[in-house]
N, CA, C and O atoms as CSV, one atom per row, in Angstrom:
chain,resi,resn,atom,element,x,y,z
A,1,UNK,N,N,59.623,94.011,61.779
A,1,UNK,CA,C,60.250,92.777,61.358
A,1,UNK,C,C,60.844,92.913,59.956
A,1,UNK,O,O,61.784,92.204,59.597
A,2,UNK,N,N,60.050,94.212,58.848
A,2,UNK,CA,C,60.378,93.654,57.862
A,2,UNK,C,C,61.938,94.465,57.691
A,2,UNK,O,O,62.479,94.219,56.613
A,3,UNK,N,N,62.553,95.202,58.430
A,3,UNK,CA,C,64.149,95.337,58.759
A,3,UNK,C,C,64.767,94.289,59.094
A,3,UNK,O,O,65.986,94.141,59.020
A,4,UNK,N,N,64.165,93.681,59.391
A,4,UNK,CA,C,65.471,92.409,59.457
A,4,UNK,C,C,65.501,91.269,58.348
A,4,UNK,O,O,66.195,90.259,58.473
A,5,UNK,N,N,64.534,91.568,57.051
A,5,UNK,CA,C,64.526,90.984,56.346
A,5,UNK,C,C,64.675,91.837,54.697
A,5,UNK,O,O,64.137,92.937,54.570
A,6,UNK,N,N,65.300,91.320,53.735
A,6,UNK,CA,C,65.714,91.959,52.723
A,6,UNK,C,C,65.277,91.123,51.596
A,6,UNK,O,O,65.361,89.896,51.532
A,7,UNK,N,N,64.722,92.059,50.569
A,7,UNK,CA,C,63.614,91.695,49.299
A,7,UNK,C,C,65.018,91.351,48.944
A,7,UNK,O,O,66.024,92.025,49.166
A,8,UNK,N,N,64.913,90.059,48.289
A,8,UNK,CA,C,66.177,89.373,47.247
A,8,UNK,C,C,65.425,89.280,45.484
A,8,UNK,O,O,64.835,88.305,45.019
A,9,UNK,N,N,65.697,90.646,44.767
A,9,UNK,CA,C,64.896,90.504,43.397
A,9,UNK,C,C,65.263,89.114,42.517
A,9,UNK,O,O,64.454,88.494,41.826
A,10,UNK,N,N,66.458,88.832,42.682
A,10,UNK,CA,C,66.660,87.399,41.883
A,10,UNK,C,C,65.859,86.287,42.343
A,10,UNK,O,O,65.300,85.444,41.641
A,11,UNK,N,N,65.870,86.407,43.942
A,11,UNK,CA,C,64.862,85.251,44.329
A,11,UNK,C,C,63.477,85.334,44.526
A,11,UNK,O,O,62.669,84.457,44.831
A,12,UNK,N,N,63.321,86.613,44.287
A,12,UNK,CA,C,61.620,86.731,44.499
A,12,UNK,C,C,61.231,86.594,46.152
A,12,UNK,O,O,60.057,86.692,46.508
A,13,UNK,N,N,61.971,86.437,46.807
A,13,UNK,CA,C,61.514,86.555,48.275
A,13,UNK,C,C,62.079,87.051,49.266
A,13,UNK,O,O,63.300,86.973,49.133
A,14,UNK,N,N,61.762,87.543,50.237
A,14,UNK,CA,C,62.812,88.246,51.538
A,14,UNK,C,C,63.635,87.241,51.924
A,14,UNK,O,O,63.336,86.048,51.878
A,15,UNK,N,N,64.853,87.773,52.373
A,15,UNK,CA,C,65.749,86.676,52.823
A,15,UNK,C,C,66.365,87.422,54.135
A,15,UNK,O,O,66.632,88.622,54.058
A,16,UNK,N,N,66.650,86.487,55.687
A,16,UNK,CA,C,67.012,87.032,56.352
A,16,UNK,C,C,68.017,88.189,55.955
A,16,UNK,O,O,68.516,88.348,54.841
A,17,UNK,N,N,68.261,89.138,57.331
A,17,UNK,CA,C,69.363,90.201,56.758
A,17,UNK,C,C,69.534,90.735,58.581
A,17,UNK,O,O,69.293,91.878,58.971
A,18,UNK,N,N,69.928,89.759,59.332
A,18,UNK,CA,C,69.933,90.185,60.426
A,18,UNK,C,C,71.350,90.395,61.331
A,18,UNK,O,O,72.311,89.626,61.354
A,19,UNK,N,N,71.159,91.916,62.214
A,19,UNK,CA,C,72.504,92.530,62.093
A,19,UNK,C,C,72.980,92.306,63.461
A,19,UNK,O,O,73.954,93.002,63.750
A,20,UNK,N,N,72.504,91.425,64.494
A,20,UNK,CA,C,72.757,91.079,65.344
A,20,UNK,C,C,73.427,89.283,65.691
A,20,UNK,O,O,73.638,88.522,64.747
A,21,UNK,N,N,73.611,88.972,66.758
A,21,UNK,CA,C,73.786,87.612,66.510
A,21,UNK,C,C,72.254,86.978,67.412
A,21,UNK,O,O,71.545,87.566,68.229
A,22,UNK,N,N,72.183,86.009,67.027
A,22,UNK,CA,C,71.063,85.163,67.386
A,22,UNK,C,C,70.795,85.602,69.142
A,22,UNK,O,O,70.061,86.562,69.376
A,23,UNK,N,N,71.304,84.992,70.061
A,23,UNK,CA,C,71.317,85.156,70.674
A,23,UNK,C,C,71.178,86.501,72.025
A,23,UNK,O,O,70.970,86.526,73.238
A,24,UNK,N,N,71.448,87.529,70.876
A,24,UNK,CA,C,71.147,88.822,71.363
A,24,UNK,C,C,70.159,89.630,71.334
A,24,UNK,O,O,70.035,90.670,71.981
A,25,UNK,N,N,69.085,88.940,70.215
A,25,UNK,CA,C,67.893,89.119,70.338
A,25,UNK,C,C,66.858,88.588,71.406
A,25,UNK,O,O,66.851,87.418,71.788
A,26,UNK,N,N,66.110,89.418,71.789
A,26,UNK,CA,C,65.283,88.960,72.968
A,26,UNK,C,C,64.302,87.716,72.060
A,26,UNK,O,O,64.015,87.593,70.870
A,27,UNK,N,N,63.948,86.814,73.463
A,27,UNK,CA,C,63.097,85.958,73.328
A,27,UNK,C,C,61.773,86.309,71.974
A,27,UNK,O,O,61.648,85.841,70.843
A,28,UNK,N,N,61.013,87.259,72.693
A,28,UNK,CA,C,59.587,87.773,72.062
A,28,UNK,C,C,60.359,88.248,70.697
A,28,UNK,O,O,59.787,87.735,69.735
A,29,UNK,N,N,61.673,89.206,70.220
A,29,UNK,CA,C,61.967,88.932,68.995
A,29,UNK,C,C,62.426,88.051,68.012
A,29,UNK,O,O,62.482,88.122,66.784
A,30,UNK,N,N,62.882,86.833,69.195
A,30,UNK,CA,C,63.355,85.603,67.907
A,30,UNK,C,C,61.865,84.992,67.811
A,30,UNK,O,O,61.553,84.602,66.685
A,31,UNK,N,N,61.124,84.886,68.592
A,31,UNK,CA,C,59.979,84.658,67.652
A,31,UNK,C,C,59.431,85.280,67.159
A,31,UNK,O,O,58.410,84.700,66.791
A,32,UNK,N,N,59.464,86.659,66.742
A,32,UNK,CA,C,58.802,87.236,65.583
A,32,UNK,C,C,59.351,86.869,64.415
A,32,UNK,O,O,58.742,86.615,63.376
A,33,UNK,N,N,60.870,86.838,64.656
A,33,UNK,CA,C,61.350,86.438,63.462
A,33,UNK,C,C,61.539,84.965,62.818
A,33,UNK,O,O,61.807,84.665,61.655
A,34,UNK,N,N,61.318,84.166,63.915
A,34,UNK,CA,C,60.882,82.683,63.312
A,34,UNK,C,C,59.799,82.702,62.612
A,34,UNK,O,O,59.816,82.249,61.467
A,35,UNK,N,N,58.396,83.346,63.287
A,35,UNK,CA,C,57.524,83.602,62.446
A,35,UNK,C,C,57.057,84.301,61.132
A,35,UNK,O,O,56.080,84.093,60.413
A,36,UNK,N,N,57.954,85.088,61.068
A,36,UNK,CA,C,57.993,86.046,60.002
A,36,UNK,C,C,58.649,85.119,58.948
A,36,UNK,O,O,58.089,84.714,57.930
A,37,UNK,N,N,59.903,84.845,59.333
A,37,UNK,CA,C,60.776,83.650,58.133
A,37,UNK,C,C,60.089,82.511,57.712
A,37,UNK,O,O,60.201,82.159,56.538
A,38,UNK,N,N,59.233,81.738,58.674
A,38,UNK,CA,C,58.125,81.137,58.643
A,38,UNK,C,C,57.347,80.981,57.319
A,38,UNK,O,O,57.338,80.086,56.473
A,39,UNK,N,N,56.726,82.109,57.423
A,39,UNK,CA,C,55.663,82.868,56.517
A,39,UNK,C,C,56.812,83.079,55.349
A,39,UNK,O,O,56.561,82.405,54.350
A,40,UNK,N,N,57.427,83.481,55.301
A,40,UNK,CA,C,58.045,83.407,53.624
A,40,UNK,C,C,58.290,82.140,53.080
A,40,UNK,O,O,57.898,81.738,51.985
A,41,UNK,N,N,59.296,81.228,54.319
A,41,UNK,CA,C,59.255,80.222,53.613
A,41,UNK,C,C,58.539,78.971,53.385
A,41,UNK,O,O,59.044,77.854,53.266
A,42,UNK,N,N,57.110,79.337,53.331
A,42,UNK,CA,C,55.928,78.588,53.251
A,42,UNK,C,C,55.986,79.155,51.664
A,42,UNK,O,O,55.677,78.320,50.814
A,43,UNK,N,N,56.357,80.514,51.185
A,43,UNK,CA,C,55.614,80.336,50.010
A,43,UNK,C,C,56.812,80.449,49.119
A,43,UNK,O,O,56.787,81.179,48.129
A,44,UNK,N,N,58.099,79.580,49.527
A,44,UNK,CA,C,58.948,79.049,48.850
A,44,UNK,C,C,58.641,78.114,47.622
A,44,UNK,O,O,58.852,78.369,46.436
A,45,UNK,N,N,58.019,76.809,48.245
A,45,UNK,CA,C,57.503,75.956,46.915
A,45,UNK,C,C,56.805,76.700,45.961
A,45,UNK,O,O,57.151,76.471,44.802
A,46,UNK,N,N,55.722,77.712,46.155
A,46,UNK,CA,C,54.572,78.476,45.079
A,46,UNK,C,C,56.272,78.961,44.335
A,46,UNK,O,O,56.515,78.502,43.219
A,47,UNK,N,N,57.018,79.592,44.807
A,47,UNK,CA,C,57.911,80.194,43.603
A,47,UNK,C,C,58.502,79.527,43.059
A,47,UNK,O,O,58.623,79.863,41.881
A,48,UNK,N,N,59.102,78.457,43.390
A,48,UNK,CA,C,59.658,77.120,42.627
A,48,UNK,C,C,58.759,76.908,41.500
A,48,UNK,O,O,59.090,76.898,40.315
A,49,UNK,N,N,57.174,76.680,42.149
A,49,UNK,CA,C,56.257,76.192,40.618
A,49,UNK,C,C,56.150,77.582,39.899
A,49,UNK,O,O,55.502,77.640,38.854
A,50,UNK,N,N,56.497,78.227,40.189
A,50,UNK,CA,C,56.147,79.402,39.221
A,50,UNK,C,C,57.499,79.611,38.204
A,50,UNK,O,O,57.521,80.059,37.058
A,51,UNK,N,N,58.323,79.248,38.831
A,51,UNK,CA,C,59.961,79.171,38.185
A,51,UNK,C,C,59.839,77.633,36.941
A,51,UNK,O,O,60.303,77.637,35.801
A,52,UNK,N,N,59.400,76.945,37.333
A,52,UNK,CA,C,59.589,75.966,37.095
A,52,UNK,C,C,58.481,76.153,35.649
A,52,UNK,O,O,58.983,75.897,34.555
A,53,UNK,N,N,56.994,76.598,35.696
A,53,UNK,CA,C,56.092,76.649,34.658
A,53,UNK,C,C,57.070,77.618,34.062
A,53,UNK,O,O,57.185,77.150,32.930
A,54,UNK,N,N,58.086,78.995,34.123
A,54,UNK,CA,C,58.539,79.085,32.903
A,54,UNK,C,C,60.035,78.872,32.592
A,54,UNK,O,O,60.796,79.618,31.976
A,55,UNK,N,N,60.241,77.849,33.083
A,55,UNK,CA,C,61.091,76.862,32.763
A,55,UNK,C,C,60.593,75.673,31.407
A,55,UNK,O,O,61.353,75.232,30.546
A,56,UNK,N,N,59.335,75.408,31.538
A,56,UNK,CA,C,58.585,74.412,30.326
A,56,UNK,C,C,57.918,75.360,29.321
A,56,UNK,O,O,57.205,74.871,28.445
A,57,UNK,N,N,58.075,76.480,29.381
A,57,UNK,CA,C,57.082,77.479,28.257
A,57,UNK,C,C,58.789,77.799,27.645
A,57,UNK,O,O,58.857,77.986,26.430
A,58,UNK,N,N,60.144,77.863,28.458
A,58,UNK,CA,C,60.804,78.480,27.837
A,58,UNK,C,C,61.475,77.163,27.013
A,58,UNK,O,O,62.150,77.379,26.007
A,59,UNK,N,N,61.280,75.972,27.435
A,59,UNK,CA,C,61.488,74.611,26.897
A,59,UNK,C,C,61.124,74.308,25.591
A,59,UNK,O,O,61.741,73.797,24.657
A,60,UNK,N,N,59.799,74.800,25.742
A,60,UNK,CA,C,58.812,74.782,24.718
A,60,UNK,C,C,59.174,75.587,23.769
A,60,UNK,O,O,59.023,75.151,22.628
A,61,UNK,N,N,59.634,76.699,23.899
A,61,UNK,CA,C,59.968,77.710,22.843
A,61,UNK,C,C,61.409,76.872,22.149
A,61,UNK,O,O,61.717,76.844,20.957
A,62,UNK,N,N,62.115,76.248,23.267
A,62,UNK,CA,C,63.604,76.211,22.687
A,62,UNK,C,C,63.267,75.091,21.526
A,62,UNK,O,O,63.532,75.162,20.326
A,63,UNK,N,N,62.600,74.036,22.248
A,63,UNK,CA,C,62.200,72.822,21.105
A,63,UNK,C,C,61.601,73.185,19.656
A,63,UNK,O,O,61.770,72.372,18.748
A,64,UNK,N,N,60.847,74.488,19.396
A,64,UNK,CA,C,60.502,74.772,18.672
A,64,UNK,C,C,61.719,75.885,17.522
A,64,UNK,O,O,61.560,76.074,16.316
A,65,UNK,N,N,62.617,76.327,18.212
A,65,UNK,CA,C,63.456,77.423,17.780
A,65,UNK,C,C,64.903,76.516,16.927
A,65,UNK,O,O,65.638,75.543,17.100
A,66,UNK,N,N,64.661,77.565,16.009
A,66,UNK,CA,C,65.777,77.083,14.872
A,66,UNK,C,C,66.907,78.049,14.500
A,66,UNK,O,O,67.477,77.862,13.425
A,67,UNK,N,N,67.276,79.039,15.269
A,67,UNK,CA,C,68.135,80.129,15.140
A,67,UNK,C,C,69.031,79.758,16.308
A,67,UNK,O,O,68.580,79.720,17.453
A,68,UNK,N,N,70.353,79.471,16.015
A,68,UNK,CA,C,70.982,78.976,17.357
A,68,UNK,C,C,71.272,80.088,17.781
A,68,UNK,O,O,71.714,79.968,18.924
A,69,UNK,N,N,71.249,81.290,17.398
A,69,UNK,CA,C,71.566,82.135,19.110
A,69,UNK,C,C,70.033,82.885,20.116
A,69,UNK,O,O,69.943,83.477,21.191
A,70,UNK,N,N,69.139,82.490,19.163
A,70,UNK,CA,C,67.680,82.511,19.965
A,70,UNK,C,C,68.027,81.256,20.717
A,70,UNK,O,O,68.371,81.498,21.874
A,71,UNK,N,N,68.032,80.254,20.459
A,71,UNK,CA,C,68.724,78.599,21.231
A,71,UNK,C,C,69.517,79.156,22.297
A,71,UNK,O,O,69.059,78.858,23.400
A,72,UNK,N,N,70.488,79.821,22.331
A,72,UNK,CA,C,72.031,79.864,22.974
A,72,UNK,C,C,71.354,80.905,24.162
A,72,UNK,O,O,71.486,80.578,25.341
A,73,UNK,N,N,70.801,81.863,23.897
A,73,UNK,CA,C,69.600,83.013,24.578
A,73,UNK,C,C,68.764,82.042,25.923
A,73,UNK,O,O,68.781,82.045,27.154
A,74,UNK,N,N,68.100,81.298,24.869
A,74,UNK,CA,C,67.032,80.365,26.295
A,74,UNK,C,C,67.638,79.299,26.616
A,74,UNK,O,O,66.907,78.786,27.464
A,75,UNK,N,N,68.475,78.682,26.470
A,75,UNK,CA,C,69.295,77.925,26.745
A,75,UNK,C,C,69.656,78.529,28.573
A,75,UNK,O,O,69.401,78.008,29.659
A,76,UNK,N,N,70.277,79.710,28.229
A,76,UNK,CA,C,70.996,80.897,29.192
A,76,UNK,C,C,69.603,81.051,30.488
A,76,UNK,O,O,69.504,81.150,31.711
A,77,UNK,N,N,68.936,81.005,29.581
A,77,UNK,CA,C,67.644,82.089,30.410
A,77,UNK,C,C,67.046,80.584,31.442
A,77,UNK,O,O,66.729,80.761,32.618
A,78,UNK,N,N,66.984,79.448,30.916
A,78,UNK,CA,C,66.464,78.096,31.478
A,78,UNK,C,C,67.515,77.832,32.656
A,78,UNK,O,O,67.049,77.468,33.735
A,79,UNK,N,N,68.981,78.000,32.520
A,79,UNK,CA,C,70.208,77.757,32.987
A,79,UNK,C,C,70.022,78.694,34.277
A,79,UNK,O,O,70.332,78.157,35.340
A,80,UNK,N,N,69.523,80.130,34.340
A,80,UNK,CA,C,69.459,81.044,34.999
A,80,UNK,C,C,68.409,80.819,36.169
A,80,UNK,O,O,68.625,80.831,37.381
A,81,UNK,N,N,67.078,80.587,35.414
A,81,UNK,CA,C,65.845,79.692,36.591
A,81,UNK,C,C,66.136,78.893,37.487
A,81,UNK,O,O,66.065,78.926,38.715
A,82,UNK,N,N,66.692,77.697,36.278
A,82,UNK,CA,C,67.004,76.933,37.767
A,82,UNK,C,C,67.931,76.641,38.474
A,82,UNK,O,O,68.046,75.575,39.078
A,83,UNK,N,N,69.084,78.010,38.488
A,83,UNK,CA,C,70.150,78.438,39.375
A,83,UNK,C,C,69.243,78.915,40.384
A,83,UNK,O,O,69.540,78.792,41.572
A,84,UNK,N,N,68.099,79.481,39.998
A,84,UNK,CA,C,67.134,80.381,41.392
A,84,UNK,C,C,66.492,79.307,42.130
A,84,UNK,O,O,66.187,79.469,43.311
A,85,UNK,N,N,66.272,78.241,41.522
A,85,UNK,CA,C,65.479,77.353,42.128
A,85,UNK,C,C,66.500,77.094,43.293
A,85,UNK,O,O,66.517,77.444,44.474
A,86,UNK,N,N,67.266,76.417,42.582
A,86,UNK,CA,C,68.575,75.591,43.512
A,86,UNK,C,C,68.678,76.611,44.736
A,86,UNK,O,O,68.437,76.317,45.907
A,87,UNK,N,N,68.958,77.483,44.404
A,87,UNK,CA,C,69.150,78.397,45.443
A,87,UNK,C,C,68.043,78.590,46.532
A,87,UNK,O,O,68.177,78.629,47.755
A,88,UNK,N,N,66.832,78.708,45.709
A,88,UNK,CA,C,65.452,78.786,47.020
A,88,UNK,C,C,65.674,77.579,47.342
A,88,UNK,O,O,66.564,77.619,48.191
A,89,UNK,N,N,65.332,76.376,47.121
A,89,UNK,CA,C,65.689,75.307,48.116
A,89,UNK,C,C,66.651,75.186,48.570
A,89,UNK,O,O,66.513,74.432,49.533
A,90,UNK,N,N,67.479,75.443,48.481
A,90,UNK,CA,C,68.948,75.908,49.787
A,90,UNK,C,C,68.502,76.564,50.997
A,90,UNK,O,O,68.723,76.371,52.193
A,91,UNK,N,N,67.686,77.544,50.224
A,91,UNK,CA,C,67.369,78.767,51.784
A,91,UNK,C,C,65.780,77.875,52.249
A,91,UNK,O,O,65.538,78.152,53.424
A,92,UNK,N,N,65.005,77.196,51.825
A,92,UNK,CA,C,64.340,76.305,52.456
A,92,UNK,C,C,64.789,74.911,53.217
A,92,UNK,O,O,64.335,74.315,54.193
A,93,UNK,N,N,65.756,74.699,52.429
A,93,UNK,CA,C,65.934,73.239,53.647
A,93,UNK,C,C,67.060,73.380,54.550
A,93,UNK,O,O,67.209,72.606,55.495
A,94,UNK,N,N,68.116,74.639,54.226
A,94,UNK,CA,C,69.097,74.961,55.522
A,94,UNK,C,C,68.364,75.426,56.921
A,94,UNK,O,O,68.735,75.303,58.088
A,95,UNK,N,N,66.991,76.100,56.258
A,95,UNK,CA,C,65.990,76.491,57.335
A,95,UNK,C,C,64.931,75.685,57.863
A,95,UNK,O,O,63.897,76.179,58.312
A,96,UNK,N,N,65.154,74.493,57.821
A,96,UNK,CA,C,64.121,73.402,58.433
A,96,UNK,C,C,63.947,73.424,60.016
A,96,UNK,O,O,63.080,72.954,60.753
A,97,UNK,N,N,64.986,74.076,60.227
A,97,UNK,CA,C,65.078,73.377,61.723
A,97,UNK,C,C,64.444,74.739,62.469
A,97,UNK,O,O,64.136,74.813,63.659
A,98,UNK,N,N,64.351,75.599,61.647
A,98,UNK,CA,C,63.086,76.824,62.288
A,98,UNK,C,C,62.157,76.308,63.061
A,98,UNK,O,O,62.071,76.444,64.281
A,99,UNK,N,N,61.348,75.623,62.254
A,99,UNK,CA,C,60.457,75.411,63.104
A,99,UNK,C,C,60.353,74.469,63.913
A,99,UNK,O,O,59.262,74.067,64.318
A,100,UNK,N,N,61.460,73.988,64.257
A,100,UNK,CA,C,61.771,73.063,65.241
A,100,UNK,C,C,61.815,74.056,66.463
A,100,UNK,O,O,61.231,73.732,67.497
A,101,UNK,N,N,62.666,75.570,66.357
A,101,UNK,CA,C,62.921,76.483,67.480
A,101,UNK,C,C,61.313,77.281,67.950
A,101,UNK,O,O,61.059,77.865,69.003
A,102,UNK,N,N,60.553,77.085,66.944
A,102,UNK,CA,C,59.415,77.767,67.001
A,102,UNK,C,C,58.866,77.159,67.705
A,102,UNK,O,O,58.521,77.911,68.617
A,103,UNK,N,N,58.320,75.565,67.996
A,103,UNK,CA,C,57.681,75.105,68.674
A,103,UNK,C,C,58.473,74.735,70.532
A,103,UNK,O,O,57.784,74.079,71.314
A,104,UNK,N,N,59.643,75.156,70.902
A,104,UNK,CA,C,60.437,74.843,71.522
A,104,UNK,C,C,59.677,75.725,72.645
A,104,UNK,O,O,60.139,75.808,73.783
């Protein structure tokens, strides 16, 4: 299974990567791979809060920082997080309807 799925380092999680079309996969493999996608994106939210706690430590630093290009730096770096966030909840709620096929 884990060929049909690809480590995404910006997002911290596998993201489909599948080279067929849906339908051409046998039964017993679209549910491995519902299940498998499943299982990652259960631990979608844990990376959000983990994005998100240093999102407020890097907050914390900025509120405290008086050098505007240390400012202009985490400014960038806060801007960058929660571009990843946005993005993992994209690939979590375009994929809701998974497990709608899973229980089918």
């Amino acid at each position: 299974m884990k060929e049909l799925f690809t480590y995404d380092e910006r997002l911290g999680i596998a993201i489909p990567d599948l080279n067929l079309e849906w339908d051409e996969y046998t039964k017993g493999e679209q549910q491995q791979i519902l299940v498998h996608w499943e299982n990652i994106r259960g631990s979608i939210p844990d990376r959000i809060k983990e994005l998100e706690t240093t999102i407020n430590h890097k907050q914390n630093q900025l509120s405290d920082e008086s050098d505007f290009a240390a400012s202009c730096k985490l400014n960038s770096e806060i801007a960058d997080l929660a571009s990843i966030i946005n993005d993992l909840w994209l690939w979590y709620r375009a994929n809701q309807g998974v497990s709608g096929k899973m229980h089918n």
